[in-house]
C-alpha positions as CSV (number, residue, x, y, z in Angstrom):
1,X,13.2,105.9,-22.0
2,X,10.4,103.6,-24.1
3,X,9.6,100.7,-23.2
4,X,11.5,99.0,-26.7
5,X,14.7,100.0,-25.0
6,X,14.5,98.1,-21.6
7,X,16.9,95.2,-21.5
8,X,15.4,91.7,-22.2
9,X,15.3,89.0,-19.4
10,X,17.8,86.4,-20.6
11,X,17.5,84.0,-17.6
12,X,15.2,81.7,-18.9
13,X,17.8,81.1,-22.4
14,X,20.8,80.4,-19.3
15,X,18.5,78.3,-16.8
16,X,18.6,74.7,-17.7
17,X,15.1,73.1,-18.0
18,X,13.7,71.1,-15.1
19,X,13.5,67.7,-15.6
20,X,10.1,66.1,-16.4
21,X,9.3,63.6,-13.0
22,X,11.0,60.1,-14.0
23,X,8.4,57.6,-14.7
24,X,7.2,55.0,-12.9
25,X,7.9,51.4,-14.8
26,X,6.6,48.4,-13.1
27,X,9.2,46.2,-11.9
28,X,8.8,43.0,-14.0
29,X,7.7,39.8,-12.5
30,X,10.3,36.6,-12.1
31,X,9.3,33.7,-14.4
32,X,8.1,30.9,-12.1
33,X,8.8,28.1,-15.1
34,X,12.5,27.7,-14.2
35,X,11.5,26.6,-10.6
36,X,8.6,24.9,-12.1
37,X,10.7,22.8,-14.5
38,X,13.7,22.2,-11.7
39,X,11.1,20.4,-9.0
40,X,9.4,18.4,-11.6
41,X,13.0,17.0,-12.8
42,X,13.7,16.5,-9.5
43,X,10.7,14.1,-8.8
44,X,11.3,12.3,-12.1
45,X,15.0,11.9,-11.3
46,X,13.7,10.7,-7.5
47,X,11.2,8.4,-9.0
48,X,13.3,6.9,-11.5
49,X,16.5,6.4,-8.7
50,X,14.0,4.5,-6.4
51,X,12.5,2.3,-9.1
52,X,16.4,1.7,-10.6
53,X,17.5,0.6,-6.7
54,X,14.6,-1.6,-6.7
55,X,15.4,-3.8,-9.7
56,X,18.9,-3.6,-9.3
57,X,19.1,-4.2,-6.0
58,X,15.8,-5.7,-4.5
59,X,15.2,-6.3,-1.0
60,X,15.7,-9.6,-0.5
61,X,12.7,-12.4,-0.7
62,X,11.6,-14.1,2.3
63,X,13.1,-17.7,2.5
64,X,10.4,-20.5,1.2
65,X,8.0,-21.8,3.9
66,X,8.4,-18.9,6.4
67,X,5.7,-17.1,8.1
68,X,6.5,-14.2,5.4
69,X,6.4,-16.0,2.6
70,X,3.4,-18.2,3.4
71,X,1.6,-15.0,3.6
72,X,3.1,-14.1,0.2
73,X,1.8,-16.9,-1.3
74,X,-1.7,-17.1,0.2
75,X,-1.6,-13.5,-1.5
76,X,-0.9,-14.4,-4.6
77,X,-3.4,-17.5,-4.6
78,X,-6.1,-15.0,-3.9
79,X,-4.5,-12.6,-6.5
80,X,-4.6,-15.6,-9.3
81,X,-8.0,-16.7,-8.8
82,X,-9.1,-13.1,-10.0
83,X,-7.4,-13.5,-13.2
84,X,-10.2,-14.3,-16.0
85,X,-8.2,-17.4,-17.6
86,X,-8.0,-19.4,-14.5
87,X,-11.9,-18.5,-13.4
88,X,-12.9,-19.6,-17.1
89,X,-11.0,-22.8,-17.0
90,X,-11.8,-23.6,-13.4
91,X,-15.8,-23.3,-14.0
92,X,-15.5,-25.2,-17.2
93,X,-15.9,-29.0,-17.1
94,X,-14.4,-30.2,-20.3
95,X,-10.7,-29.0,-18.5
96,X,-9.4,-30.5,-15.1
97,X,-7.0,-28.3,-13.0
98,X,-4.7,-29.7,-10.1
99,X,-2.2,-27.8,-8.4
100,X,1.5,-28.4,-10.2
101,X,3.5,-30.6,-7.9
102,X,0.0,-31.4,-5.7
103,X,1.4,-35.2,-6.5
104,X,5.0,-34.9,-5.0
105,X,4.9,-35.7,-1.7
106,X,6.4,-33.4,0.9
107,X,9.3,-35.4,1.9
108,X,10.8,-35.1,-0.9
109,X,9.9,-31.5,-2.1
110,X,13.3,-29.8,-0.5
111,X,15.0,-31.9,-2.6
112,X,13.3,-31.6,-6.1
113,X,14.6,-28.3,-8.4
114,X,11.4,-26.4,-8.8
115,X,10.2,-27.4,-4.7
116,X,13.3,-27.0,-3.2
117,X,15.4,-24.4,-4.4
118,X,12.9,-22.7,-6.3
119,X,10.6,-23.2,-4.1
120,X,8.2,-20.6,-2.3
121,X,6.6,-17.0,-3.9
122,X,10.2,-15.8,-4.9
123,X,11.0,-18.5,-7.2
124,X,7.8,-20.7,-8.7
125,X,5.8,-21.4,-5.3
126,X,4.0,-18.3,-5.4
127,X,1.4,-20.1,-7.7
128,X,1.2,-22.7,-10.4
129,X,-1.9,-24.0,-11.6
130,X,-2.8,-26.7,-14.4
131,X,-5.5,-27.2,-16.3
132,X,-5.6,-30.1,-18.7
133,X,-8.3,-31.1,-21.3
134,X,-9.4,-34.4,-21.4
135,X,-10.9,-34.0,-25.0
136,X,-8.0,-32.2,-27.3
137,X,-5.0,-33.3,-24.6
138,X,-4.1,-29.9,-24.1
139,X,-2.5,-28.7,-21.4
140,X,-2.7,-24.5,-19.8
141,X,-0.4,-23.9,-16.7
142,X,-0.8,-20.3,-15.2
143,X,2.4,-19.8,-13.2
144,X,3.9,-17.0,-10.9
145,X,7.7,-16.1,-11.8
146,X,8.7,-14.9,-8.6
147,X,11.6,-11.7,-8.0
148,X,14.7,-14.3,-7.1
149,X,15.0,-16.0,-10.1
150,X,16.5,-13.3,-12.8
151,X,19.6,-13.7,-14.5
152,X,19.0,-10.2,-15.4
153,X,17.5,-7.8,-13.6
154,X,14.0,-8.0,-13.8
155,X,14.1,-10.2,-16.1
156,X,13.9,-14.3,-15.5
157,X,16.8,-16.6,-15.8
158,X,16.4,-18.6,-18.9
159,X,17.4,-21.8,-17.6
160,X,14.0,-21.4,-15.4
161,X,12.4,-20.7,-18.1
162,X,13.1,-23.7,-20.0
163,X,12.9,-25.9,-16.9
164,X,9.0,-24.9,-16.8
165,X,8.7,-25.7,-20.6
166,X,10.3,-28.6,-20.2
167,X,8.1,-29.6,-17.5
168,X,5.0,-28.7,-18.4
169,X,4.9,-30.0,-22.1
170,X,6.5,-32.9,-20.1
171,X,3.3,-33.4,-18.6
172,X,1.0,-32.4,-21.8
173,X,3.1,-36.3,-23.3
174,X,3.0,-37.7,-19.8
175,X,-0.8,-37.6,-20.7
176,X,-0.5,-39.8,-23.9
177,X,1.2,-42.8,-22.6
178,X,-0.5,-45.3,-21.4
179,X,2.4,-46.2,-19.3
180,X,2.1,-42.6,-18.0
181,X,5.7,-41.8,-17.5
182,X,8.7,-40.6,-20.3
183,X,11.9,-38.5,-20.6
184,X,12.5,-35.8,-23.0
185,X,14.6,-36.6,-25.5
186,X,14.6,-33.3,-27.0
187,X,14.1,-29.5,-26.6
188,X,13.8,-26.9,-28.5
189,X,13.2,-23.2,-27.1
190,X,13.0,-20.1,-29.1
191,X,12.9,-17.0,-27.2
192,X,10.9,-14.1,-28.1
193,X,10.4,-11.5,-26.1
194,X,11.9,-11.0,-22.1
195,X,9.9,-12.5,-19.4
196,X,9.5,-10.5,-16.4
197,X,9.8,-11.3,-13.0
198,X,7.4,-10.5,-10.4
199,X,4.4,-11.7,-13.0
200,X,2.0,-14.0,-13.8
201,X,2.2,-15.8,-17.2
202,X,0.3,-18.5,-19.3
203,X,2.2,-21.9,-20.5
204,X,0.1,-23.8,-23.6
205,X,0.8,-27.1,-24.7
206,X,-0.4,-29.0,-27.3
207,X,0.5,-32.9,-28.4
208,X,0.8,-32.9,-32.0
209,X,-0.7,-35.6,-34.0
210,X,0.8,-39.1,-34.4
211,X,1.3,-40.0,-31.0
212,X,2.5,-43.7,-30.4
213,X,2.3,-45.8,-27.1
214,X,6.3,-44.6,-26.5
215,X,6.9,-41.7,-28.3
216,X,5.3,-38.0,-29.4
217,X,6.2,-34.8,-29.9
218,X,4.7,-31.8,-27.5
219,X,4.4,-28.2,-28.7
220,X,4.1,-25.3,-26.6
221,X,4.6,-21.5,-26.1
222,X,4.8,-19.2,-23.0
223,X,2.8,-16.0,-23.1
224,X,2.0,-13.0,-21.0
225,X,-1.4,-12.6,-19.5
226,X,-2.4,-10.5,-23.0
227,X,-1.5,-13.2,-25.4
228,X,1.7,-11.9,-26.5
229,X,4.1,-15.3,-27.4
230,X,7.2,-14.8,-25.0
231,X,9.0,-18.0,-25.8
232,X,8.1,-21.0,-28.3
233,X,8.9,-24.5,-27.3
234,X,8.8,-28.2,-28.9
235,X,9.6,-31.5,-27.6
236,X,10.3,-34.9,-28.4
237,X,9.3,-37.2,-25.1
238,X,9.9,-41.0,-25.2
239,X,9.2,-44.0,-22.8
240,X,12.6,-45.6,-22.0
241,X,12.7,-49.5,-22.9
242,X,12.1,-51.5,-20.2
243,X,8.9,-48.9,-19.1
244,X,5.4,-50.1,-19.2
C-alpha cells in the first residue's frame, strides 16, 4: 500500500488543548487613607472632647488668698507687665498708675464686691492696673477677668462686666470733683462683642467736656488686648448734696 492510503492521526483534533500557565497578577495593595483618615478624626474628636469638658466643666479655682492662688496671681502680675500697653504707660510720665483698690484697706476688702467675693486670680484679683492722665483726665485700666466669673461658659457674666465699667469710669469723674467723691446716677452699657474669661482686657475712659464742680458725664469702652470695642459704656456721676 502507498503511503496516501495510511490512516491519518486524529488524536490531536480529539485531545483538548493544554492550558496556557495562569498568570501571575500582583495582589493589589490596601489603601492606607481609610486608617489614615479614622486616627486623625479620632484626635480631633479627643482634642475637641477635652477642650469641651474644660469650658464646660472647669476644674475648680483655687479659693482667694490661698497658697494656690497667690501663686496665680504673682503669675499673672509677671504675665501683665510683659504686655506692651502697661510697659508704655508705666515708663511714660504724663500717666500715673496705682494698683485698683491699692486705697481700700484690708479690713475691709472681704467685705467689698470686687475684694471679697470676687476677689483673688479667678474673679478680678488676678490683676488690675490703672493708669490715669493728669493732662486730658483719662483714665486706662488693664484688668484680668478670671475663669469663675462666666454666666456662660467661657464667657464673663455681664453684671461683672458692668460692675468694672461702672467703677472705673467712676473713678475717671471721681478725678473731676474737687470734693473727690460722687455716685452714678446713670449707666448706660452697650455690649458688642463676648468677653472672655481667662483674659486680659483694656478699660478706656474719657470725661467729656462740660464738667461742673458736682456733676459730668464719663465715656468709656472695654476692649480686647488688639483694640477690638467689646462693650461701650457712658455715665452720668454726681456729688450728692450735702458732699463737699
Amino acid at each position: 500500500p502507498t503511503s496516501s492510503s495510511r490512516p491519518a492521526d486524529l488524536r490531536s483534533q480529539f485531545s483538548s488543548p493544554t492550558p496556557p500557565p495562569p498568570s501571575l497578577q500582583p495582589t493589589p495593595k490596601r489603601s492606607l487613607r481609610p486608617y489614615i483618615y479614622a486616627t486623625i478624626f479620632f484626635l480631633i474628636g479627643l482634642t475637641a472632647g477635652q477642650y469641651v469638658r474644660l469650658v464646660l466643666a472647669p476644674p475648680p479655682a483655687p479659693p482667694p488668698g490661698s497658697k494656690e492662688d497667690l501663686l496665680m496671681v504673682n503669675f499673672l502680675q509677671k504675665e501683665a507687665e510683659k504686655l506692651p500697653i502697661v510697659q508704655s504707660l508705666s515708663t511714660d510720665p504724663n500717666w500715673i498708675s496705682y494698683e485698683a483698690y491699692s486705697s481700700v484697706p484690708p479690713s475691709v476688702r472681704s467685705h467689698r464686691l470686687t475684694t471679697g467675693p470676687l476677689g483673688g486670680a479667678r474673679a478680678l484679683g488676678g490683676f488690675q492696673r490703672v493708669f490715669w492722665n493728669k493732662e486730658s483726665g483719662e483714665l486706662v485700666t488693664v484688668v484680668w477677668f478670671g475663669g469663675a466669673i462666666a454666666g456662660w461658659p467661657g464667657v464673663t457674666h455681664g453684671g461683672v462686666t458692668a460692675t468694672i465699667m461702672d467703677e472705673n469710669l467712676g473713678r475717671c469723674a471721681l478725678r473731676q470733683f474737687p470734693s473727690k467723691t460722687g455716685v452714678t446716677a446713670n449707666l448706660e452699657l452697650n455690649y458688642l462683642k463676648p468677653v472672655v474669661t481667662n483674659s486680659f482686657y483694656i478699660v478706656r475712659a474719657v470725661p467729656e467736656k462740660g464738667f461742673t464742680e458736682r456733676k459730668g458725664w464719663v465715656t468709656g469702652r472695654l476692649e480686647t488686648m488688639d483694640g477690638r470695642v467689646c462693650v461701650e459704656a457712658k455715665g452720668l456721676f454726681v456729688v450728692p448734696k450735702g458732699m463737699k
